[in-house]
N, C-alpha and C positions, 0 to 999 in steps of 0.2 A: 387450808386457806391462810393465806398469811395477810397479816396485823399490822406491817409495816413494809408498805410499799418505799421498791427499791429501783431507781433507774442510775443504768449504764449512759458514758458516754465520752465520746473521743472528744478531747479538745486541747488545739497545739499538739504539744510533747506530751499531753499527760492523757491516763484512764480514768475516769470520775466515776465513784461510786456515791450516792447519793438515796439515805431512807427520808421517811417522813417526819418519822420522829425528830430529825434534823442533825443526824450523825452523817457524816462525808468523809472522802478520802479521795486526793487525786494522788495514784502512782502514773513517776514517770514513765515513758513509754520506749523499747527498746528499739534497736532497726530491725526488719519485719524477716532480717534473716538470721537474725540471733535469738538460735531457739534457744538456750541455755538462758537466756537474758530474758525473756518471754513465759519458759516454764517458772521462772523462779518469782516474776509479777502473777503470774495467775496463783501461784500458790501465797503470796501475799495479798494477794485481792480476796481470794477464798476465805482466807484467817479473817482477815476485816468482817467478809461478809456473817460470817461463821459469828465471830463476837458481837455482831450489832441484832443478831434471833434470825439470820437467813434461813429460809426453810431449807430442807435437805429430803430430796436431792432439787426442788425446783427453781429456787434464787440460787443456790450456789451454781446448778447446772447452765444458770443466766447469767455468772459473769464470765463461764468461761467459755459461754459461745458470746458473748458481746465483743471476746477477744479475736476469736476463728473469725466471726462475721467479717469482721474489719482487716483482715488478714493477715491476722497474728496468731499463725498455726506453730503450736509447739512439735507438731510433725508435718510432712510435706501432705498436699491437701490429696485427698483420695481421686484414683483419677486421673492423674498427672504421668503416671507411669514410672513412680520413684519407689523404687524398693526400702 
């Protein structure tokens, strides 16, 4: 059960992470075809959430689907027929 509620969100160019305790972070946002640019904000989103008590695997596994959702897939989405 986590302690410190955590919400995602798109806004402009940027990823916002936001707990209650009232730690935040907006990273900028890559174009939705640069996966290299994409892998490397989720792995700096994770670090954020990771350092502010994200649980693991459940907040951390919520900012990197807040990313997929919005369609900023660090691989082509399943489905598609992209090997």
């Amino acid at each position: 059960m986590t302690h410190n509620k955590m919400s995602i969100r798109i806004e402009d160019n940027y990823f916002a992470i936001e707990f209650a305790n009232g730690a935040s972070r907006k990273f900028n946002l890559p174009d939705r075809q640069d996966k290299e640019g994409i892998k490397g904000l989720a792995g700096y989103a994770v670090q954020f959430a990771i350092e502010q008590g994200a649980t693991i695997p459940g907040q951390v596994n919520a900012v990197r689907k807040g990313l997929t959702e919005r369609g900023y897939n660090i691989t082509h989405p399943r489905g598609l027929g992209f090997q």
